[in-house]
C-alpha positions as a Markdown table, in Angstrom:
| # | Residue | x | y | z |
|---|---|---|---|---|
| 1 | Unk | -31.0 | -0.3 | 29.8 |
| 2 | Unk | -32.2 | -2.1 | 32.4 |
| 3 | Unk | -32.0 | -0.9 | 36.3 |
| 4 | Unk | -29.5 | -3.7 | 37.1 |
| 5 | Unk | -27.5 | -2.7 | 34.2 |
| 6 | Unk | -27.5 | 0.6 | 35.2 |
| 7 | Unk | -26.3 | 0.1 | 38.9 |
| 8 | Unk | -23.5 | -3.1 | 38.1 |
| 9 | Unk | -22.5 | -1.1 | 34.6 |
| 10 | Unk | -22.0 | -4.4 | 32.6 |
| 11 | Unk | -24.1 | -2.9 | 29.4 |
| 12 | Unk | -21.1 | 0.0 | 29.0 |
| 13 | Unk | -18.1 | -2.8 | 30.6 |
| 14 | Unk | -18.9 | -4.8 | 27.3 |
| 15 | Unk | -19.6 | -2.2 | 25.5 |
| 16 | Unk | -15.9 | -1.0 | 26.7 |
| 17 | Unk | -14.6 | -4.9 | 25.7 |
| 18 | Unk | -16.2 | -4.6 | 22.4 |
| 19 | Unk | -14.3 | -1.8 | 21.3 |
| 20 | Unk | -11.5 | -2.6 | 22.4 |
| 21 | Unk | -11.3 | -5.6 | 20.4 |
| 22 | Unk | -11.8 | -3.8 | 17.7 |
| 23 | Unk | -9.0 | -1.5 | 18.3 |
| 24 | Unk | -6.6 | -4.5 | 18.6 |
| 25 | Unk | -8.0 | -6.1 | 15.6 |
| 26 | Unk | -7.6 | -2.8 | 13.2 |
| 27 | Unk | -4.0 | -2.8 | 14.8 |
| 28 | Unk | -3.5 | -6.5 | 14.3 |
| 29 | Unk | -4.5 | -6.0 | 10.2 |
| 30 | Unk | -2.7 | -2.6 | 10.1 |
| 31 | Unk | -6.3 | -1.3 | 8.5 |
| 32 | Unk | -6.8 | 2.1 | 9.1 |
| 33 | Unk | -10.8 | 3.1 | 9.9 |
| 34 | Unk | -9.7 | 5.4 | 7.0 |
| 35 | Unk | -8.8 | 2.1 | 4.8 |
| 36 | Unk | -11.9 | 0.2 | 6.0 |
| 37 | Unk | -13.9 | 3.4 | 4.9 |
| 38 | Unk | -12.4 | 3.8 | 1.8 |
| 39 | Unk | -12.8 | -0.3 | 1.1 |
| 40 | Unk | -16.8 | 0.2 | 2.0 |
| 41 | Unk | -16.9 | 2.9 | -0.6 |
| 42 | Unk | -15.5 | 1.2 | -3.7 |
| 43 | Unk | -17.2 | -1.8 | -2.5 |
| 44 | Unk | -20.9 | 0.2 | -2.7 |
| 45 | Unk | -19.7 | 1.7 | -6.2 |
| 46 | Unk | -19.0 | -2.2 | -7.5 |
| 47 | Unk | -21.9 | -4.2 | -5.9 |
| 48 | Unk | -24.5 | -0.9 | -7.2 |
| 49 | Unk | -23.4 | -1.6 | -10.5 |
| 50 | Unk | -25.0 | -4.9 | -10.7 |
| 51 | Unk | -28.0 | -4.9 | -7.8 |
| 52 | Unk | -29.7 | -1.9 | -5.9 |
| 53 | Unk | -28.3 | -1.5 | -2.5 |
| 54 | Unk | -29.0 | 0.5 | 0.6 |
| 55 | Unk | -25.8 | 2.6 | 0.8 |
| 56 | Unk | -26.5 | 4.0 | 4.7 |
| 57 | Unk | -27.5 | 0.5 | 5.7 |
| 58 | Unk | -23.7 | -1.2 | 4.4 |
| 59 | Unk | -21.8 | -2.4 | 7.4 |
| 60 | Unk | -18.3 | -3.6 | 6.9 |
| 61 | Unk | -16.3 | -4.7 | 9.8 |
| 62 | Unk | -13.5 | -6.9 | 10.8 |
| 63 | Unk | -14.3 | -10.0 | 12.9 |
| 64 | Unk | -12.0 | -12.1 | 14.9 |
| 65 | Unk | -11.8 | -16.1 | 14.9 |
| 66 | Unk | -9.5 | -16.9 | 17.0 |
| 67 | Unk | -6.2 | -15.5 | 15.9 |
| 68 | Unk | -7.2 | -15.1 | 12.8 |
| 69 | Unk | -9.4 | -12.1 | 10.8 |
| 70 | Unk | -12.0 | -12.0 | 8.4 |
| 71 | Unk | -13.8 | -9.5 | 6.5 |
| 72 | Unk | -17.4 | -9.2 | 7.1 |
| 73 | Unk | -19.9 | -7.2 | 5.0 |
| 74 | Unk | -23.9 | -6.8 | 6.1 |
| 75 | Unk | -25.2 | -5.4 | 2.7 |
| 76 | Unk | -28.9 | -4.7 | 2.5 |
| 77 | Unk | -30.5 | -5.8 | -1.3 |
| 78 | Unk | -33.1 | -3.6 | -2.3 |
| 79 | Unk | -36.0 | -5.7 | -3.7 |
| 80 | Unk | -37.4 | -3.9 | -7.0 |
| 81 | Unk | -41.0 | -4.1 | -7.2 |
| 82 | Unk | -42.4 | -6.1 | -10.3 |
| 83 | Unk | -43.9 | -4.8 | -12.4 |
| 84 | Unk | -47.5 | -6.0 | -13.9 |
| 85 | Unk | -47.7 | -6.5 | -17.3 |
């Protein structure tokens, strides 16, 4: 954090904004963080059936367009090493 960011406090003012848009947009779905949790689990168990993923590096999360919400997931793909043969 920079000095000036430090002194005005606009790092931890957005910071503030951007959770509270993602209070109002958990209340706008009526998605518990419990729900969202749960979601991201099965979702691991289903997508680690078929490729290797990074299970701590998964982030699901609820963006807003405008009124409206989408479900966004950032799953890391483990690349298997070849092997020589």
């Amino acid at each position: 954090m920079s000095f000036f960011e430090r002194l005005t406090g606009k790092k931890s003012a957005r910071s503030a904004k951007e959770r509270l848009q993602l209070v109002l947009i958990h209340d706008r779905t009526d998605l518990s963080p419990a729900a969202l949790d749960a979601m991201k689990d099965e979702l691991i168990a289903v997508i680690s059936r078929y490729v290797e993923i990074d299970p701590s590096a998964v982030r699901i999360d609820i963006a807003a367009e405008g009124r409206s919400q989408r479900l966004v997931a950032d799953i890391p793909i483990r690349l298997e090493k070849r092997r020589s043969g």
